[in-house]
N, C-alpha and C positions, 0 to 999 in steps of 0.2 A: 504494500500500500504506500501510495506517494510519499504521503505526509509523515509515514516514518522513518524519511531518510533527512528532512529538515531539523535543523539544529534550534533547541530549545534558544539558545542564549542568543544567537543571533536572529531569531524573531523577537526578541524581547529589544533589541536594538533597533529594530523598527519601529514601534512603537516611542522607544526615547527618540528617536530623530523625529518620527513624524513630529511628536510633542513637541521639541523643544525647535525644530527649523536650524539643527546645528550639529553637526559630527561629532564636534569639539564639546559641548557641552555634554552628549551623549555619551565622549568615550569618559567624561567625569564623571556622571550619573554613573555609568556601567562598570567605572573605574578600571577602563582597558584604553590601549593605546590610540590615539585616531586613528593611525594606519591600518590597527587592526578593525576599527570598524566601517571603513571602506573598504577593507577587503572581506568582511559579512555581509553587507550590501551589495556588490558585485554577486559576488555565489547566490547569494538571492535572486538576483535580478536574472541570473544568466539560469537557472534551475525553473523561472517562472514561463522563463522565455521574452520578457517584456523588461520595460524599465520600470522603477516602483519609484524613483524622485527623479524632478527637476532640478538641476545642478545652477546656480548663476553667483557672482560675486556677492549677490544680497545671501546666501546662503541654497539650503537644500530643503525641497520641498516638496510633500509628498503628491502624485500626481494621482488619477482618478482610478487606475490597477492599482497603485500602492495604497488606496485609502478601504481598497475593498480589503486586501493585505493586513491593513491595522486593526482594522474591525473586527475581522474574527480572532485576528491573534488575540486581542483585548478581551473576545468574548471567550476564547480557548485557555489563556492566563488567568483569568478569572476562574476558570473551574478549577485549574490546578492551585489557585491561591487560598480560595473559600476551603477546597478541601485540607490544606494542611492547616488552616488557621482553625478548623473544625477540632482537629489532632492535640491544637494546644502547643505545641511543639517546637516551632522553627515559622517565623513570618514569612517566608516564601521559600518554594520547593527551586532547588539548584540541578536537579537529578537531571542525567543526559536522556536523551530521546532512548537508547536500547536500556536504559535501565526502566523506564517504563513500560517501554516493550515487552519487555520479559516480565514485570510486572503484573500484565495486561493476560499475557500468556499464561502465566502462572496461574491467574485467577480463576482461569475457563479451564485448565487443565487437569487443575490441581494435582501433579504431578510431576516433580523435577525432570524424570528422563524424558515421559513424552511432552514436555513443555519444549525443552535443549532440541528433540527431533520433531517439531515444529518448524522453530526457529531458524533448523540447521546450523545451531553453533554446540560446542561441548559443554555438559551437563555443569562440570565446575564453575562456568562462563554464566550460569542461569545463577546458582551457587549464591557467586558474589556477586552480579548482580542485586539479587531481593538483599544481602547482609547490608551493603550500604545504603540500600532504600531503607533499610529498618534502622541504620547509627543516624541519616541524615534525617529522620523523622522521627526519630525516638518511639519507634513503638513497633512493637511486633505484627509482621503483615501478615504468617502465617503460624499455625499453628501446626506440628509432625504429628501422625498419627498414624496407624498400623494401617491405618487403607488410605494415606496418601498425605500431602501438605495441605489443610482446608486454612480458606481466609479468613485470619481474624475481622472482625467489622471494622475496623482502619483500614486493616487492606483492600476489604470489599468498598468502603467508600474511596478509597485512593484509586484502586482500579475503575470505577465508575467514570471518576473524576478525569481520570487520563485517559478512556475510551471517548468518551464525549470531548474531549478536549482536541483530540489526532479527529475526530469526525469535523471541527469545527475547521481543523487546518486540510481536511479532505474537502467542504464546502467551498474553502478558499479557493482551492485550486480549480475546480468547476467554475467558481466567479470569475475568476481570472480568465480561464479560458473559454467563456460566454464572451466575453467581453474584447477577447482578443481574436476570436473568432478561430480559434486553435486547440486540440487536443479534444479528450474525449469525454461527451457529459452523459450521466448515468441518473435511474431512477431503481433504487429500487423497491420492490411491494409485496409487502405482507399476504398474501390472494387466500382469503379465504372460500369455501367452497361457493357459494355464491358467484361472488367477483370474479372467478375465473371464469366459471361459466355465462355467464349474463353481463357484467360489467364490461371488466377488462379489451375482451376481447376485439368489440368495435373501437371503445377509446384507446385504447393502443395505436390501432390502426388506423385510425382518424387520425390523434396525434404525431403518428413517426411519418405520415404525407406532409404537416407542415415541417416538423424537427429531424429529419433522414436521421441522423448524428445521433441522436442520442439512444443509448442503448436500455432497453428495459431487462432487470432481472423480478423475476418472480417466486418468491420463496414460500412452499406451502409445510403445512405442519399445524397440529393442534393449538389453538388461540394460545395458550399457555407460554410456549415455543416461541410464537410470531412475538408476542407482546414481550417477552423477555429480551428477545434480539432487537425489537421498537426499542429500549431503552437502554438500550447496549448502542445503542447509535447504526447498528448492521442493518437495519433495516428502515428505509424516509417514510414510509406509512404504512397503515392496516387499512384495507377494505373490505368490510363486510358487518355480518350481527355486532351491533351494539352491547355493550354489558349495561347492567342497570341495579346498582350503581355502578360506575367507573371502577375498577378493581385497583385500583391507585391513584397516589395524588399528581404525578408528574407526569400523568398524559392528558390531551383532551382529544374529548369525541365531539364531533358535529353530524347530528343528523342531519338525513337526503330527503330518503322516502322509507317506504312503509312494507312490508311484504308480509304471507299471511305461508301457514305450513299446507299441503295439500296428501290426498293419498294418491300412490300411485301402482299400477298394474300391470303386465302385457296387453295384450287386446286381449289375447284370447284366455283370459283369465276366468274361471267362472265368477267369482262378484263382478264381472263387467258385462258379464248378459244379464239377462229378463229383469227383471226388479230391482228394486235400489239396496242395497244393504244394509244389516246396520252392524254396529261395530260390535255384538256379543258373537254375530258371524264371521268377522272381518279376525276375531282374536283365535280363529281355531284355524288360521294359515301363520304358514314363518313369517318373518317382517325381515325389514332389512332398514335401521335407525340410524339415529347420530350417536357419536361416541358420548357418554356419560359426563356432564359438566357445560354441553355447549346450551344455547337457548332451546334451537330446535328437540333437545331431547328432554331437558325439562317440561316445557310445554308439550309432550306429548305423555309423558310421564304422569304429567299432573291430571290431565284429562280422561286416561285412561284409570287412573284412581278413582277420578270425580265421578266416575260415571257405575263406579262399584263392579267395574269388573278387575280383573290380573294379568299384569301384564301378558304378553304372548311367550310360552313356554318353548319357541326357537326361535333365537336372536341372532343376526348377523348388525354389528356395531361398523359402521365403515364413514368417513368422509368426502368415501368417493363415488361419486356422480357414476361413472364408468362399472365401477364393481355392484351398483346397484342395478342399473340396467341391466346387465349381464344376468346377475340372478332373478330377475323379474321373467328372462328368457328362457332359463334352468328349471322353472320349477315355481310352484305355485307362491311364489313367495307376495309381499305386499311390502310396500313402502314408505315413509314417510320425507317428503322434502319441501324445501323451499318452492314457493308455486314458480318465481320467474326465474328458478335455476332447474325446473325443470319445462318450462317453458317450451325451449329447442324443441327437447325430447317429445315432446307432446306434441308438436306442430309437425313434428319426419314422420308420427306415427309409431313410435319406438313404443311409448308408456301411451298409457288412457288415464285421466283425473276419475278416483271412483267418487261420486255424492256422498262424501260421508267427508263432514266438516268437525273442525278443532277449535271450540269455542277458544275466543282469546286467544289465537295464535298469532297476532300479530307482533311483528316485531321491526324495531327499528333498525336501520339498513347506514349504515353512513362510515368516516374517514376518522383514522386514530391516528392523532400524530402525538409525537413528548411537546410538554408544556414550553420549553425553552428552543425546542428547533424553529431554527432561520431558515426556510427556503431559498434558493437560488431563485433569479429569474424563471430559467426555464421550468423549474418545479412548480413554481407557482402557475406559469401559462397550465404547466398540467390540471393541477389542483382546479384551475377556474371553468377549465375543461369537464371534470368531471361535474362538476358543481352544476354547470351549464345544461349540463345532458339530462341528469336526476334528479336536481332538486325540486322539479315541477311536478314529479312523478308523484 
């Protein structure tokens, strides 16, 4: 990743020059040579690809790449200052960019050797690393134990702190390169089962006809997963079910539109000939659900309670669209999903909607990003995109 090859102290040098309009004052401030901080600014500038000051006899001044430059470093110093001042410890972190790396590594890993064969450096090298993170912060980041090195809560807040912080200098570099109309800009998205099916798929496509350039990734897995990597900064948003309440304080949702749970069938299912159903019928075939904890499976959970009967004595639990239709085609099975992620299916002929409704199954549909993320330009065209398409719905 870009941003881990940029040198902590000399972004922090960019912000004293932007501040003070002076090399000479900056290398006071930073209490290093001037020479040595025109030659921090140079490797910047030539790393960015662009110039980040205006040089003239009145002094140096930051130009409109370098201001995007200062901003997020200011916004990315800031996580790293708040969290060691949290610590108690040491007024600002001095640590080099691979001592937080390894940091960062360590904390998802929890494991010295497969952290070191991550990294692809020597385990000794991970070693001392975290030891001088823990003299220069005074406090133990990890704790040894018989199944591995787990984070102490410092370290879990320092690694936090330093993940969001290299996200902030990853933002930068997209700004940068929006702006200079160079290198490569990325989105990537949380997709839950929904989104992929029904959202994403035209706005994507819509999208990358005006933006060619930019690359979408899309990363599926249990809300639990997505939401943990939204906050880890590896992933710019969540699309899909709403939680209610927010299962934490440092994201926000905004809702779009609305969708409702549906039952579904083959054609040639017997509840899809002669008469309408009703669900004491509907419970003496297999089903095929959402996994335990998402909305759609509470809501169907609860309904089949409310209505005093038990749930269905053969369960397949899946989040996927694909493995449900498949078994709808296997065998008498019955399903439960979202009505406009099964939509498609409905409209080729794949599934039939059977009459048999889920009181209260409505659920809100919208976008989860963390409280403190800055969008880039191009993200936001996205964002206004999606907003554009849905929110009428």
């Amino acid at each position: 990743m870009a941003p881990y090859t940029l040198n902590l102290r000399h972004l922090r040098l960019v912000l004293a020059v932007a501040q003070t309009g002076s090399v000479t004052k900056a290398a006071q401030i930073c209490n290093i040579s001037q020479p040595a901080v025109t030659q921090a600014l140079k490797k910047l500038e030539t790393h960015f690809g662009s110039p980040l000051f205006d040089r003239n006899l009145n002094g140096v001044f930051v130009n409109a790449t370098g201001r995007i430059l200062a901003s997020r470093v200011e916004r990315a110093m800031d996580l790293l200052d708040r969290a060691v001042s949290a610590l108690g410890t040491a007024p600002r972190l001095t640590a080099s960019t691979a001592r937080l790396k390894a940091l960062i590594e360590m904390a998802h890993s929890e494991n010295f050797s497969i952290a070191a064969r991550n990294l692809g450096i020597a385990q000794p090298t991970i070693h001392r690393a975290i030891t001088q993170l823990e003299e220069e912060v005074g406090r133990v980041l990890f704790q040894r134990t018989q199944f591995g090195s787990i984070p102490t809560r410092s370290g879990q807040m320092l690694a936090q702190a330093a993940q969001l912080a290299f996200a902030e200098l990853a933002q930068a570099e997209m700004e940068i390169a929006e702006a200079i109309g160079q290198g490569t800009l990325s989105i990537t998205i949380g997709g839950m089962p929904l989104s992929r099916s029904y959202v994403l798929p035209g706005t994507i496509a819509d999208f990358q006809t005006m933006h060619p350039q930019v690359h979408f990734r899309i990363v599926e897995g249990p809300y639990e997963t997505l939401l943990a990597g939204l906050r880890r900064a590896e992933i710019d948003l969540l699309f899909g079910a709403l939680r209610s309440p927010a299962p934490v304080d440092d994201i926000l949702q905004e809702h779009l539109f609305n969708d409702e749970l549906v039952i579904v069938a083959a054609p040639q299912h017997p509840l899809s000939q002669g008469a309408a159903p009703d669900f004491a019928q509907a419970m003496e075939f297999p089903w095929v659900v959402a996994i335990p904890g998402t909305p759609a499976r509470d809501q169907f959970d609860a309904h089949i309670l409310k209505s005093g009967l038990s749930l269905p004595a053969t369960l397949v639990e899946t989040s996927s669209m694909i493995l449900m239709r498949e078994l709808l085609h296997k065998g008498p099975y019955l399903g439960v999903v979202s009505r406009l992620q099964a939509e498609s299916e409905i409209g080729k002929g794949l599934m039939t909607a059977l009459p048999l409704g889920i009181a209260e199954s409505r659920r809100a549909i919208g976008l989860t990003v963390r409280a403190n993320w800055k969008p880039t330009r191009i993200q936001n065209e996205f964002l206004d995109l999606i907003r554009a398409e849905f929110k009428s719905r």
